[in-house]
ZARO-875036 format. One line per 5 residues: number of its first residue (from 1); their letters; for each residue x, y, z of C-alpha. Coordinates in steps of 0.1 Angstrom, whole numbers, plus 5000, padded with zeros to 4 digits. Last residue first. Layout:
BEGIN
NUM	a	X,Y,Z ~ ...
END
This chain:
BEGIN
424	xxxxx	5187,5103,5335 ~ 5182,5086,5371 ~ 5183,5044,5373 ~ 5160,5016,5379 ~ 5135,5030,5354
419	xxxxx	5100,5035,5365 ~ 5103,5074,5378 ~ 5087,5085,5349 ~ 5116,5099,5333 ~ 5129,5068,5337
414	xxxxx	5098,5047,5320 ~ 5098,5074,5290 ~ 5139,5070,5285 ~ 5134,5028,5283 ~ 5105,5033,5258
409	xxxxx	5126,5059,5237 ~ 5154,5039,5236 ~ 5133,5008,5229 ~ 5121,5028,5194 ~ 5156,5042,5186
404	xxxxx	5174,5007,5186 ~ 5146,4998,5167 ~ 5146,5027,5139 ~ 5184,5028,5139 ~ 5192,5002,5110
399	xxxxx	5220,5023,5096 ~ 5223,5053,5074 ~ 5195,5079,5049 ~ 5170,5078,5080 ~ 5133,5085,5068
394	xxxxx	5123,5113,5098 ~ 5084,5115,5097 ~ 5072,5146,5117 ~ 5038,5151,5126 ~ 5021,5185,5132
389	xxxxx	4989,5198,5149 ~ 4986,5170,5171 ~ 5025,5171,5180 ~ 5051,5155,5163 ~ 5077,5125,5163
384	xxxxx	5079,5096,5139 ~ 5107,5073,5131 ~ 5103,5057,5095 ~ 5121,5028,5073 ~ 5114,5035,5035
379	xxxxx	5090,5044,5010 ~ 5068,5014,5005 ~ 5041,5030,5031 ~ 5061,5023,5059 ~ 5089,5004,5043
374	xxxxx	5097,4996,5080 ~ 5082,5014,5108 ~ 5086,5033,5140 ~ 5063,5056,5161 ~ 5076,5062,5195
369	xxxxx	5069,5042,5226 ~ 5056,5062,5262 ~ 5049,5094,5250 ~ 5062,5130,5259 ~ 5080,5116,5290
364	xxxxx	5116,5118,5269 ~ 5104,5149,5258 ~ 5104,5161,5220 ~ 5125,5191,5205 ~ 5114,5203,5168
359	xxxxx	5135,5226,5148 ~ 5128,5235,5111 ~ 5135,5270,5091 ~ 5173,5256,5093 ~ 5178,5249,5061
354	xxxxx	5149,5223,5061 ~ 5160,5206,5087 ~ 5162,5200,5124 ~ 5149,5172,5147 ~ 5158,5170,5182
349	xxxxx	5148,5141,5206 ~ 5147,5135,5242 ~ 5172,5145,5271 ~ 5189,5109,5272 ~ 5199,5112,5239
344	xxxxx	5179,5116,5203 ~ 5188,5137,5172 ~ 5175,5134,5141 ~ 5192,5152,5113 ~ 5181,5176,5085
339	xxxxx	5165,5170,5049 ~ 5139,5183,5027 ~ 5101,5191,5029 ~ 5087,5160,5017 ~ 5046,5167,5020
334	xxxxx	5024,5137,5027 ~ 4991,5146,5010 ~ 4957,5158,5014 ~ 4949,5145,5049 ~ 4964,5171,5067
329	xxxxx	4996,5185,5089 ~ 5021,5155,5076 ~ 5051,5164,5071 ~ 5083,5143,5056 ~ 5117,5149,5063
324	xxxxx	5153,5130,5043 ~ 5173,5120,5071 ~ 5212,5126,5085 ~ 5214,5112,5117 ~ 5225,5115,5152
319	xxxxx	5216,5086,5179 ~ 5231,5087,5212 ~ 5234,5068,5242 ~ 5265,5074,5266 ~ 5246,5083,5297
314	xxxxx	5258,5057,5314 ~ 5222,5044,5330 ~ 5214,5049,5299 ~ 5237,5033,5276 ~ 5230,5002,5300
309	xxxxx	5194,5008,5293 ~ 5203,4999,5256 ~ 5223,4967,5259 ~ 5195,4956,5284 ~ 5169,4963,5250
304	xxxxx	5196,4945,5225 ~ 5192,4915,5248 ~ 5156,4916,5244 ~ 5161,4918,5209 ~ 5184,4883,5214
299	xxxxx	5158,4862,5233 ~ 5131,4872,5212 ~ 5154,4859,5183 ~ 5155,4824,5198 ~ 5184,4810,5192
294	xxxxx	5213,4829,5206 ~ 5249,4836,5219 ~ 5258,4806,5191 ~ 5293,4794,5192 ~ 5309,4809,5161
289	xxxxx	5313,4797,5120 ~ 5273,4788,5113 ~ 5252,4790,5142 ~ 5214,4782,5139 ~ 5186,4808,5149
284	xxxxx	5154,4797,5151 ~ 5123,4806,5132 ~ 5110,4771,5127 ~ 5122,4768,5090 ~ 5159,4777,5101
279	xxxxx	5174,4813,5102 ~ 5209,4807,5098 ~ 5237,4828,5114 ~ 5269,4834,5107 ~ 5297,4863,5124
274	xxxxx	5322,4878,5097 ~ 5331,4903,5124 ~ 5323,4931,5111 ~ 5300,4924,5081 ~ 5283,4899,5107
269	xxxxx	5258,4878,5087 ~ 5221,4868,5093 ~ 5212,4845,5069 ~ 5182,4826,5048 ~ 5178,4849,5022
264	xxxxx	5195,4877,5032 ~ 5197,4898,5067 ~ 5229,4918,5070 ~ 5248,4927,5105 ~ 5265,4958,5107
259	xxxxx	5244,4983,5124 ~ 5259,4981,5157 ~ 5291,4964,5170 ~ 5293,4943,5198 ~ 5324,4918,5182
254	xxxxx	5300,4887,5191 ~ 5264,4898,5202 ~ 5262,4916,5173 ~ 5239,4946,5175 ~ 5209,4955,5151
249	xxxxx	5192,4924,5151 ~ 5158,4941,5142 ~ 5159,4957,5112 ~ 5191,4930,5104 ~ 5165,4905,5099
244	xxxxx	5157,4925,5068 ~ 5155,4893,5049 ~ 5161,4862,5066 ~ 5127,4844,5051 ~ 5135,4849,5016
239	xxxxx	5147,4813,5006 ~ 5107,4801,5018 ~ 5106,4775,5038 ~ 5085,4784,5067 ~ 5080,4752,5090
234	xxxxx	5050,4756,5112 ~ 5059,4730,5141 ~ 5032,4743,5162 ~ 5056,4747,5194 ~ 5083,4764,5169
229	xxxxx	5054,4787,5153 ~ 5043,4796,5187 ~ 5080,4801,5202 ~ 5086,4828,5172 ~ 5052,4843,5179
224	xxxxx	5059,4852,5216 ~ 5027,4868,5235 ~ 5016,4888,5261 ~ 4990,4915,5250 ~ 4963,4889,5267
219	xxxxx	4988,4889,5305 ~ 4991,4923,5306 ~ 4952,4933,5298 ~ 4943,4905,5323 ~ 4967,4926,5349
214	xxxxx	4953,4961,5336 ~ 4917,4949,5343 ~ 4930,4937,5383 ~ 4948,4967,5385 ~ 4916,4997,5375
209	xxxxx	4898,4975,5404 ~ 4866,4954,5394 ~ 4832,4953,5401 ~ 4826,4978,5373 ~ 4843,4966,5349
204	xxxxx	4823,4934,5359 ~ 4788,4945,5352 ~ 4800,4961,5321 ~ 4810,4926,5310 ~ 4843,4918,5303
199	xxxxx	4871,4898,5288 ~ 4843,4883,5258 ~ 4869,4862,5230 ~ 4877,4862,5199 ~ 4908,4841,5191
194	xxxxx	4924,4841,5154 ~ 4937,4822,5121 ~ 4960,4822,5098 ~ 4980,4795,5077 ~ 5010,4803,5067
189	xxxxx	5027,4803,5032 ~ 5046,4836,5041 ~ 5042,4869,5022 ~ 5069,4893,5015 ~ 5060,4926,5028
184	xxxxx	5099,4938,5027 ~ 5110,4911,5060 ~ 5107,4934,5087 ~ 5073,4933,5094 ~ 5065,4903,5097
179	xxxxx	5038,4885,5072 ~ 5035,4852,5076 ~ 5044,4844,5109 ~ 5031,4879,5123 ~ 5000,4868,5113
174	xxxxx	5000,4832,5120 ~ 4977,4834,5152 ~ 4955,4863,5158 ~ 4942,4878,5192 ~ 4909,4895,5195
169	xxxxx	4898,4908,5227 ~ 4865,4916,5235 ~ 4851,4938,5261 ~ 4820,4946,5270 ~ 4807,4986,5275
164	xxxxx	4811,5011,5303 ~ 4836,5037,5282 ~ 4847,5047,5319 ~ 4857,5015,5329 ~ 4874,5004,5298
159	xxxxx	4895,5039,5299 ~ 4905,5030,5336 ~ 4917,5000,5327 ~ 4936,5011,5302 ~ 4959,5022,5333
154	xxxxx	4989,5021,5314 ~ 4991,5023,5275 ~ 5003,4988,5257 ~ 5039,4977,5257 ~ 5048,4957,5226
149	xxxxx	5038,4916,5230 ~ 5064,4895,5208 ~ 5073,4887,5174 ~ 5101,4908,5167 ~ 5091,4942,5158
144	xxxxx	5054,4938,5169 ~ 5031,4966,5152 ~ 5026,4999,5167 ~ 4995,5009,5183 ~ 4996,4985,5210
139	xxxxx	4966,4994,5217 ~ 4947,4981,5186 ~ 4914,4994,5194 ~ 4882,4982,5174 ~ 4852,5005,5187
134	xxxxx	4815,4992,5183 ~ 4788,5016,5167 ~ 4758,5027,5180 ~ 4761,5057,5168 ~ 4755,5080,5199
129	xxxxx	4768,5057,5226 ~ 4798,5037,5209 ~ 4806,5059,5186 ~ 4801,5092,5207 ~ 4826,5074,5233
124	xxxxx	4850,5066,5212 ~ 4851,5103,5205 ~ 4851,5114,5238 ~ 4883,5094,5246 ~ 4898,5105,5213
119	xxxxx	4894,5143,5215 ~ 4922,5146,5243 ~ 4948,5132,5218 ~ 4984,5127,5233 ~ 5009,5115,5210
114	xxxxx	5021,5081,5202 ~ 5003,5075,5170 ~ 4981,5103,5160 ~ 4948,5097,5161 ~ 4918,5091,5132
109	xxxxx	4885,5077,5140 ~ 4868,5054,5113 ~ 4832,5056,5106 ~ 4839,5041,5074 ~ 4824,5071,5060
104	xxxxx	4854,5083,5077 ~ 4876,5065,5059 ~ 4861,5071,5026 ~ 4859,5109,5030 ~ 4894,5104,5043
99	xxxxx	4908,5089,5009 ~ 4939,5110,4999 ~ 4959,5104,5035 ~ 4929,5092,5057 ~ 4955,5061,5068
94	xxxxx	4980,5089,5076 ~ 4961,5098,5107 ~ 4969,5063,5123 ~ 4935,5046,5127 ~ 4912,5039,5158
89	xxxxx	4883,5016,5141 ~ 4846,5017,5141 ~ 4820,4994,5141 ~ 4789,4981,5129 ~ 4781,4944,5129
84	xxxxx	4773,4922,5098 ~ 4808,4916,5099 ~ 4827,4917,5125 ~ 4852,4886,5122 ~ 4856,4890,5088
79	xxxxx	4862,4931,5085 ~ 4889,4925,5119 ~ 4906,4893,5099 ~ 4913,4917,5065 ~ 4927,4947,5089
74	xxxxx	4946,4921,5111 ~ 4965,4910,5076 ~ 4979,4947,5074 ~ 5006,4930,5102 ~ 5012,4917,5141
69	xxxxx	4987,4942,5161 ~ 4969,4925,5193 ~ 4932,4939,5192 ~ 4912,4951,5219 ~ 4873,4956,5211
64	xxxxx	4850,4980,5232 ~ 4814,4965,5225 ~ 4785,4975,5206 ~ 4767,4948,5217 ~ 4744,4923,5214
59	xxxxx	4755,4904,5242 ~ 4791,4903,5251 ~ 4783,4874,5279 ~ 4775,4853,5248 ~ 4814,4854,5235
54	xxxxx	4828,4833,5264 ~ 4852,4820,5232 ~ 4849,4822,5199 ~ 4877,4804,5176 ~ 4879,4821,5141
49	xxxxx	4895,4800,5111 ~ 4914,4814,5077 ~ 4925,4789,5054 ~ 4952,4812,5044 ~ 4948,4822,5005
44	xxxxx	4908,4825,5013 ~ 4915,4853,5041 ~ 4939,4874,5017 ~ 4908,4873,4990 ~ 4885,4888,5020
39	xxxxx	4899,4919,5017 ~ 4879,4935,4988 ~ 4849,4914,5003 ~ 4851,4929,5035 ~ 4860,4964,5026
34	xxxxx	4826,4962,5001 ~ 4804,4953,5029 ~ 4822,4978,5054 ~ 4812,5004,5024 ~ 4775,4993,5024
29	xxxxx	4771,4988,5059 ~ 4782,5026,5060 ~ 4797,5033,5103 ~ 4784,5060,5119 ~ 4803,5091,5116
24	xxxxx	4830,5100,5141 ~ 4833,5134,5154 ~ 4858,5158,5130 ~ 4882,5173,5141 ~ 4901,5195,5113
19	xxxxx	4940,5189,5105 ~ 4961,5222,5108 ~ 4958,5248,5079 ~ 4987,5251,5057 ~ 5013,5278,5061
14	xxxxx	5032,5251,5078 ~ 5032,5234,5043 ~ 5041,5264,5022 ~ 5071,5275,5049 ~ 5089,5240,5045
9	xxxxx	5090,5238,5006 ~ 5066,5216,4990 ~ 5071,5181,4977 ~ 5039,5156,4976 ~ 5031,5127,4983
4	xxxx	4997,5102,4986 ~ 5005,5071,5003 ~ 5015,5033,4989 ~ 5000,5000,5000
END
């Protein structure tokens, strides 16, 4: 899937109007119909299967639906799943990009990823009460990097207990197996299928503590999709699997260096240190010419995560790039403004461009992830910072430093909210 762009110079596009709330419609039957069938082709290709569980204490609905997020395939399963029932779903902003009056008619509502949006509450709320309409929420908003759970918002509970409406979670099986996202959109042979299940009643949101919802919340969003496959024995043979295994096993774990290692085919190789890995047809990690430090790929991003706070706790992380600059302030277009450099240490991050006509500072407590991506939108890898009246996508022109920069910004977030085990 591709996005609308176009080139103006920094001054025209902040000259531009900001982006226009709008409440959310109620959903078209018609044009849910027609999203359903135009995305029910990926479904046939997978054998596609839906287990419901507990899903008569929902009732008739509209219900507050939780979503795991793995790739676009949880788009196709989300239309199959609900059909026949009205809904709406939380986007990214850049989905309305050249088609909003579709999206909306959709009875979509749009948020920015990672930043604070006081209109979204009350808008999930006008779509629930005033149209009738259930909400789909993916709160992870980001999709996995390697497999496993990404942190979800704290205290959710306390947005479940105020929306006052069942809860379902839906949790999918396969899809980040077939399609992950750092291996270039190329498709797996994998069957897919998901879980749909009632958490909630309103009767027990309200019996319950804000804790006790997060805890089930914790323990739904937690996940390992590399182990699944291995425990399912899903073999995926196909020569491309390794690519762009290097988006995500940054660091080698032999010589320490960063952004050297190469995903192809079927390897992950060292250009440092000439270090081998295979990935095998159960998604582990095999050895070549050196002792193995890993062989569950989980195992070694979670590494790269320790490798990161001890940075912090020293003080010595830094990221400083050169990047090519994106805007987006509307739903018209994307607008490529220029280039500048990212910025991002232990004091948040600093984007500035454009000549100099652009400087943006972030927070480390402004958000607790940051928006990252690969290929995001077929143009390249992405980190995104912004405001609501201005997002800024930073396309890096060197090294695989979107998730390096995406734990960094986690880890920085939980210190700066007094959650990390050391000061910054």
């Amino acid at each position: 899937m591709k996005i609308k762009t176009k080139t103006l110079s920094y001054e025209e596009v902040m000259a531009l109007p900001s982006w226009e709330h709008k409440r959310p419609k109620k959903p078209s039957r018609l044009l849910a119909g027609i999203g359903r069938i135009a995305l029910g082709g990926e479904l046939k290709k997978v054998g596609f299967t839906c287990e419901k569980i507990d899903m008569d204490k929902a009732g008739d609905g509209p219900w507050m639906i939780l979503m795991n997020h793995c790739s676009f395939t949880d788009l196709s399963i989300a239309f199959e799943v609900l059909k026949g029932r009205p809904f709406s779903i939380v986007c990214t902003s850049d989905a309305l990009v050249g088609k909003e009056w579709f999206m909306r008619a959709l009875g979509n509502i749009p948020t920015r990823k990672f930043v604070s949006d006081l209109t979204l509450i009350s808008d999930m709320d006008h779509a629930l009460n005033t149209n009738k309409a259930s909400v789909l929420m993916y709160p992870e908003a980001g999709y996995s990097l390697d497999g496993t759970g990404t942190r979800i918002p704290r205290r959710m509970g306390v947005l479940l207990k105020k929306l006052k409406h069942p809860v379902v979670m839906i949790t999918t099986f396969g899809a980040f197996t077939r399609d992950p996202l750092y291996n270039n959109l190329q498709k797996r042979d994998v069957k897919v299928s998901c879980q749909m299940k009632c958490l909630f009643t309103p009767e027990e949101l309200a019996e319950k503590k804000v804790r006790e919802i997060d805890e089930v919340l914790d323990r739904e969003f937690t996940f390992d999709y590399f182990k699944w496959q291995q425990d399912n024995n899903i073999e995926i043979d196909e020569p491309f699997r390794a690519d762009g295994l290097n988006r995500i096993l940054y660091k080698c774990p032999h010589c320490m260096s960063e952004g050297k290692t190469i995903g192809k085919g079927i390897t992950l190789t060292c250009s440092e240190c000439g270090a081998e890995y295979e990935l095998d047809t159960l998604g582990r990690l095999k050895a070549i010419n050196v002792e193995a430090k890993f062989t569950h790929i989980p195992d070694w991003f979670a590494w790269e995560r320790e490798q990161v706070k001890t940075e912090l706790e020293n003080r010595t992380y830094s990221l400083d790039v050169p990047c090519d600059i994106a805007i987006l302030k509307d739903s018209q277009a994307l607008y490529m403004v220029g280039t500048g450099r990212l910025r991002h240490d232990v004091n948040g991050f600093v984007l500035d461009g454009c000549d100099g006509k652009l400087h943006y500072e972030q927070s480390p407590g402004a958000s607790y992830s940051v928006n990252s991506d690969y290929f995001w939108y077929e143009i390249g890898d992405i980190v995104s910072i912004g405001t609501n009246d201005c997002l800024y996508y930073c396309f890096p022109k060197e090294g695989d430093i979107v998730a390096k920069t995406r734990i960094a910004a986690e880890e920085l977030y939980k210190i700066s909210k007094g959650k990390g085990s050391s000061e910054a």
